[in-house]
N, C-alpha and C positions, 0 to 999 in steps of 0.2 A: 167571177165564180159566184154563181146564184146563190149555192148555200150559205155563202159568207152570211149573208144579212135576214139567215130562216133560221127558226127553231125545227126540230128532225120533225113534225109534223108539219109544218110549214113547206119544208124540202120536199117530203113527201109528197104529198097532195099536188106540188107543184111538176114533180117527175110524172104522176099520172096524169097528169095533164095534158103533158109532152105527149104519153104515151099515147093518147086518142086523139092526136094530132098526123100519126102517122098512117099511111094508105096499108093495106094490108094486100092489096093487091100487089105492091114492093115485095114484101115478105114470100107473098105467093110465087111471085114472078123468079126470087131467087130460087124456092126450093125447086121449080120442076127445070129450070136449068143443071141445079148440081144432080136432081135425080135424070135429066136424059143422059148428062156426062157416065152417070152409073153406066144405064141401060147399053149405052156405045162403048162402055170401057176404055174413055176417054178421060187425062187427067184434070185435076180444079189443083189449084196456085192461089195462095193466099198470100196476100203482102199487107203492110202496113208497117206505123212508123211509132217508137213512144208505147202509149197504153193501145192506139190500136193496131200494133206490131202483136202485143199483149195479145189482144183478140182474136186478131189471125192465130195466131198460135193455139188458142183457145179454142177457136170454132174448127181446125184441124184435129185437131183432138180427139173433140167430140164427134166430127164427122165419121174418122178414123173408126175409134172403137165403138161409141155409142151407139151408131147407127144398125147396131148388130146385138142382136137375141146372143144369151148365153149360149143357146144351146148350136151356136153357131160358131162359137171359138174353136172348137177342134175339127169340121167340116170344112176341110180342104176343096171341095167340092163347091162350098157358098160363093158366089162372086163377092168382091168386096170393092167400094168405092176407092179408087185413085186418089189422093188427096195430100198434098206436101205444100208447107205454111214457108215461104222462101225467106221467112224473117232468122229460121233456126239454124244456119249456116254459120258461124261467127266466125270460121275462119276465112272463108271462103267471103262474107262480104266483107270483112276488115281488110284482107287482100287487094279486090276492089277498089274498097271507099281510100285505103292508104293510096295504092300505086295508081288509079284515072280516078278517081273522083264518086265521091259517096253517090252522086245522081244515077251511078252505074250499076249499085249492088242488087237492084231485082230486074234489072234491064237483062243483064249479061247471065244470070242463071237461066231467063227464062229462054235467051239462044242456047245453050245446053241442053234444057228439058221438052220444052213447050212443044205441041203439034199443031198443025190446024184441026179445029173441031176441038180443043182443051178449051177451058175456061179460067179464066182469070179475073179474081176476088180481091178488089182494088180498095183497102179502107182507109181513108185519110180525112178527120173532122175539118181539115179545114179547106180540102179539096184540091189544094196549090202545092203540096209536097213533089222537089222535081224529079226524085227517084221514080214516085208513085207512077209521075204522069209521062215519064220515059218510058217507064213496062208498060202502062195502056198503049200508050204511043205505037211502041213496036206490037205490041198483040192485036192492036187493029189490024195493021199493016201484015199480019201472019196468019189470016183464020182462025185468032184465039178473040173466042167471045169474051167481051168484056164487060164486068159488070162493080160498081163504084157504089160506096158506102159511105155520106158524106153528111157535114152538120154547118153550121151557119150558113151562108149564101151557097155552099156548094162546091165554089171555086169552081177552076177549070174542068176538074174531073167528074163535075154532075154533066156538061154539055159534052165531057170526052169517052167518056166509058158509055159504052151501048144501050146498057139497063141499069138501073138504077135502085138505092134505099135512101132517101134523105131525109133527115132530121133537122127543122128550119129550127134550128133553136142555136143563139150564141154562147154555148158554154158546154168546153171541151167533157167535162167529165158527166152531164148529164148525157150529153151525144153520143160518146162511147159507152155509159151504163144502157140507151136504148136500144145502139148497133147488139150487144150485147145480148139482151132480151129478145130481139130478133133470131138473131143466130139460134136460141136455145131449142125456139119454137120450128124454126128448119131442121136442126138437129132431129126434134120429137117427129117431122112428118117424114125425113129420111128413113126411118128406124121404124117407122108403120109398113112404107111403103117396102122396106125391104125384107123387113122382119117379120112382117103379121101378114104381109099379102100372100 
C-alpha cells in the first residue's frame, strides 16, 4: 500500500502520476465499444471482485442513468443503453459460489443472459481472479466481446480478454481509484454521445 509511507500530498502527486501513465486510447477503445453495444441494442455485463466488484457496480450505474439528459427520463421513445453489473445478484451468486463453486458466479449468469455481439467488462486488479477469467473464458467462446480492466503485471486476463485498460502499477487501491477515473470519463462521453448528439 503506497499511501502507507506518503503524506496526502505525497499520495497525491503520486496518483497523478499513475494517471499520465495510462494510454488513452484504452479509455477510448472502451467507450466506442459500449457506445456500438448502444447503437446495436446489444447488452454490456460488468463483473468484478472486492472493491472492483464496487466499480462494476459503479460504472453500471452510471452507465445506466447518467448517460441520459433529464429531459430524457419520461421519453419512452429514447433508446437506452442495456447494461446489468452481474456482481448485484447476491442470491443468485451465493447459490452458485455455495452449491458448484465461487469460480462459477459470473460464468453461469452470463449462460442465462449473454448473446453474441454483448460485451463483457471484465475488472480484476490483479488479472488472475478464477470467477473473472471463467466468464472471459466462456465469452470468447460465445461472441461476447471481451474486454479487461487490470493493474499490476495484468495476470492472465490482460493476454485473455480482447481489449484492454491496464494500470501497471502494484497497488490494488490506486488501480481501482484509476479504473475508476476511467469509467467516469466513459460515462461523460456516453452521455455526449447519446444525450447532446
Amino acid at each position: 500500500m503506497i499511501g502507507s509511507t506518503m503524506n496526502p500530498r505525497q499520495f497525491l502527486d503520486r496518483v497523478s502520476e499513475e494517471l499520465g501513465k495510462i494510454d488513452p486510447a484504452q479509455i477510448q477503445n472502451l467507450a466506442d465499444l459500449i457506445h456500438e453495444r448502444y447503437a446495436a441494442g446489444r447488452f454490456v455485463f460488468i463483473i468484478g471482485n472486492g472493491g472492483s466488484g464496487s466499480n462494476a457496480s459503479h460504472l453500471c450505474e452510471d452507465l445506466g442513468k447518467g448517460s441520459l439528459h433529464r429531459k430524457y427520463f419520461d421519453d419512452d421513445s429514447k433508446k437506452r443503453l442495456k447494461v446489468l453489473s452481474l456482481t448485484d445478484n447476491s442470491p443468485y451468486i451465493l447459490a452458485w459460489g455455495n452449491d458448484e463453486g465461487f469460480d462459477r458466479v459470473f460464468l453461469e449468469q452470463l449462460k442465462n443472459l449473454a448473446s453474441p455481439g454483448d460485451l463483457l467488462i471484465a475488472i480484476s486488479g490483479s488479472g488472475n481472479s478464477p470467477n473473472i477469467l471463467r466468464a472471459v473464458e466462456w465469452a470468447n467462446a460465445h461472441q461476447v466481446t471481451t474486454f479487461g480492466c487490470t493493474g499490476f503485471g495484468g495476470g492472465k486476463l490482460k493476454t485473455l480478454a480482447k481489449h484492454n485498460l491496464h494500470v501497471p502499477l502494484d497497488d490494488m487501491g490506486i488501480v481501482e481509484s484509476i479504473h475508476l477515473t476511467a469509467f467516469h470519463w466513459v460515462v461523460d462521453d456516453m452521455y455526449r454521445r447519446v444525450s447532446l448528439s
